[in-house]
C-alpha positions in Angstrom: -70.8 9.7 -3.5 -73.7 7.7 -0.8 -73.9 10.4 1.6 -74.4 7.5 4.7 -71.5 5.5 3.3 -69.2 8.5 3.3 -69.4 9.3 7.3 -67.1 7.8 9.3 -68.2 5.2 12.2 -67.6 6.0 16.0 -66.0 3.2 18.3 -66.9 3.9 21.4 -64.4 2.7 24.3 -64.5 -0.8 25.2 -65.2 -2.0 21.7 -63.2 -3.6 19.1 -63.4 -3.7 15.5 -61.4 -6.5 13.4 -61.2 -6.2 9.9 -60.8 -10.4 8.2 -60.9 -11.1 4.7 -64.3 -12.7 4.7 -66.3 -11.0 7.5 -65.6 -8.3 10.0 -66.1 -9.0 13.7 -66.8 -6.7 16.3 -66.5 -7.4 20.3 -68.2 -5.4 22.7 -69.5 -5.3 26.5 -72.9 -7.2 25.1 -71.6 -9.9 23.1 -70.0 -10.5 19.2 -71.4 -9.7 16.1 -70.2 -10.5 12.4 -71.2 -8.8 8.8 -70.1 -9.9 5.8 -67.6 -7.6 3.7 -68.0 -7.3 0.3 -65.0 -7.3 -2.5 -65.9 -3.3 -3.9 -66.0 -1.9 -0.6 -62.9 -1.3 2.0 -62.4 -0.6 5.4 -59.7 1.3 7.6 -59.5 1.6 11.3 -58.1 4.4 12.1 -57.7 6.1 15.6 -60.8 4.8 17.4 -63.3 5.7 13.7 -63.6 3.2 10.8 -63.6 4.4 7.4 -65.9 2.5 4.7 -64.8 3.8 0.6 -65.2 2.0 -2.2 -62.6 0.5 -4.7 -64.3 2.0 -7.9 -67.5 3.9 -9.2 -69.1 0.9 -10.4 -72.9 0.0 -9.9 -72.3 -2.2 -7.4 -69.8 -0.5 -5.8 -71.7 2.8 -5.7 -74.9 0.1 -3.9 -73.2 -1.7 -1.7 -71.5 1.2 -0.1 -73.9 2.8 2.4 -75.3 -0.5 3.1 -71.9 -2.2 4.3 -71.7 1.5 6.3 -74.9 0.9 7.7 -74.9 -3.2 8.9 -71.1 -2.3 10.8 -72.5 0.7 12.1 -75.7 -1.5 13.6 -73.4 -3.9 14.7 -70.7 -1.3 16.9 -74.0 0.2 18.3 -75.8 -3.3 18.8 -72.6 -4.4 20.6 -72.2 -1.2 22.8 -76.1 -0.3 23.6 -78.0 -2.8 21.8 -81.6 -2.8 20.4 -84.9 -3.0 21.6 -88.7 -2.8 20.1 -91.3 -2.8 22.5 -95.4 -3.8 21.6 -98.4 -3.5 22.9 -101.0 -5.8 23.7 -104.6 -4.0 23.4 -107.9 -5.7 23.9 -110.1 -6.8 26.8 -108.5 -10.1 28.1 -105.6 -9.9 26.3 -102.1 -10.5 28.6 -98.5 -11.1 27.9 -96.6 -13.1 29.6 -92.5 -14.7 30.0 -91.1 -17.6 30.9 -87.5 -18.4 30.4 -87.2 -18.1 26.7 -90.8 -18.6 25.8 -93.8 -15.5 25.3 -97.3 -16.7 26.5 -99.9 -15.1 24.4 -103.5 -14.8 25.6 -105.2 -12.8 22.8 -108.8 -14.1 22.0 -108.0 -17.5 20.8 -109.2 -20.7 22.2 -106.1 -21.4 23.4 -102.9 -19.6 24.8 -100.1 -19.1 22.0 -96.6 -19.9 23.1 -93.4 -18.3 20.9 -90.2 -19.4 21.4 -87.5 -16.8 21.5 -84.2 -17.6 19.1 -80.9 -17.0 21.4 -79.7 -13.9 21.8 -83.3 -12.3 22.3 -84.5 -11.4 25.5 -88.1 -10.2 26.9 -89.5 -8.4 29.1 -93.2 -7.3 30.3 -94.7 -4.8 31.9 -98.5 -4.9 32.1 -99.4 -5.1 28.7 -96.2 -3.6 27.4 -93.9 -6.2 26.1 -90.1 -5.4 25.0 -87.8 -7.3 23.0 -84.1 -6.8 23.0 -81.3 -7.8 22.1 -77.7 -6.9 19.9 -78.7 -7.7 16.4 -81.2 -5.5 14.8 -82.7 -7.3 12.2 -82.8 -10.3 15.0 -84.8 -8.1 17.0 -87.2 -6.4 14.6 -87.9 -9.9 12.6 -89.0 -11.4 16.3 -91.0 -7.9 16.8 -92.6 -8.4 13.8 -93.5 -12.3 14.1 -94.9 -11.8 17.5 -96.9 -8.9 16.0 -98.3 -11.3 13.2 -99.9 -13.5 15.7 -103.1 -11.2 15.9 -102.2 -8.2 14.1 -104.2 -4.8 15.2 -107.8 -4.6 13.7 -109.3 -1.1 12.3 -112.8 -1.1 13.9 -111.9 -1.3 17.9 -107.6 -1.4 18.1 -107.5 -5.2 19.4 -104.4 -6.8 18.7 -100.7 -6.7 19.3 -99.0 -3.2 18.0 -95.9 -1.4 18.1 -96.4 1.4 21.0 -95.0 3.9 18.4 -97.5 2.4 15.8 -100.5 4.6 14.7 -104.0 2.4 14.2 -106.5 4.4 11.1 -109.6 3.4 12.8 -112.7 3.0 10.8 -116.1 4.1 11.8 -117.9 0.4 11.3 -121.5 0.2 11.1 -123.8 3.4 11.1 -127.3 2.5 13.3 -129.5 5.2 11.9 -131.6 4.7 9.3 
């Protein structure tokens, strides 16, 4: 038995789940979200908790049932909190800027780089702190991580764009003393 799939999923007040044949949509205070259902696993809404169990014990069945527990759970929590990832621009020179639905990037290039934000996503930025957020989770953490990829952090001094949880292994460089 998946021990995630097995636990039953909170709906908080002011959110509504709706169970379809191909997809199950769920309305909240922040917006709509949709995740696919899948034909071994079932669902039951039962006084304000759904319940995710599968038809049978077959390999498939047994895989996709913590997952499909998992992407509704994101989605009642994206539609009720929502998500947010929030990097950090280190390095002398280096700023962060929004405007409107675009991210201005000054980090050591010849030029400024400018990343478009998909709908759905919004930024902020304070100093060099920037935060992304948004109701989809994999929406948010796949822009995290592209914005990340435009000057990843380096090991010798820590310039670069990182998460602010993210942990650098620094290495000592060049040794003067011979």
């Amino acid at each position: 038995m998946s021990r995630i799939g097995k636990n039953p999923i909170d709906i908080p007040s002011g959110v509504e789940v709706s169970v379809g044949a191909s997809e199950i949509q769920v309305k909240g205070p922040k917006g709509t979200l949709q995740t696919p259902v899948h034909e071994t696993v079932e669902y039951k809404v039962e006084d304000g908790k759904v319940f995710v169990s599968r038809i049978n014990d077959s390999r498939s069945a047994r895989g996709q049932h913590g997952l499909r527990r998992s992407l509704l759970a994101n989605c009642v929590e994206g539609v009720s909190k929502g998500f947010s990832k929030a990097l950090e621009v280190i390095g002398v020179g280096y700023k962060v800027s929004v405007q409107g639905q675009k991210i201005i990037l000054n980090v050591g290039f010849s030029h400024p780089v400018e990343f478009d934000l998909p709908a759905g996503i919004d930024a902020k930025v304070e100093g060099a702190k920037l935060t992304i957020e948004g109701i989809d989770k994999q929406l948010v953490g796949e822009v995290a991580a592209q914005i990340r990829r435009v000057r990843p952090p380096e090991p010798y001094k820590g310039k670069g764009i990182k998460y602010v949880d993210e942990i650098i292994r620094r290495k000592a460089g060049k040794s003067g003393s011979k």
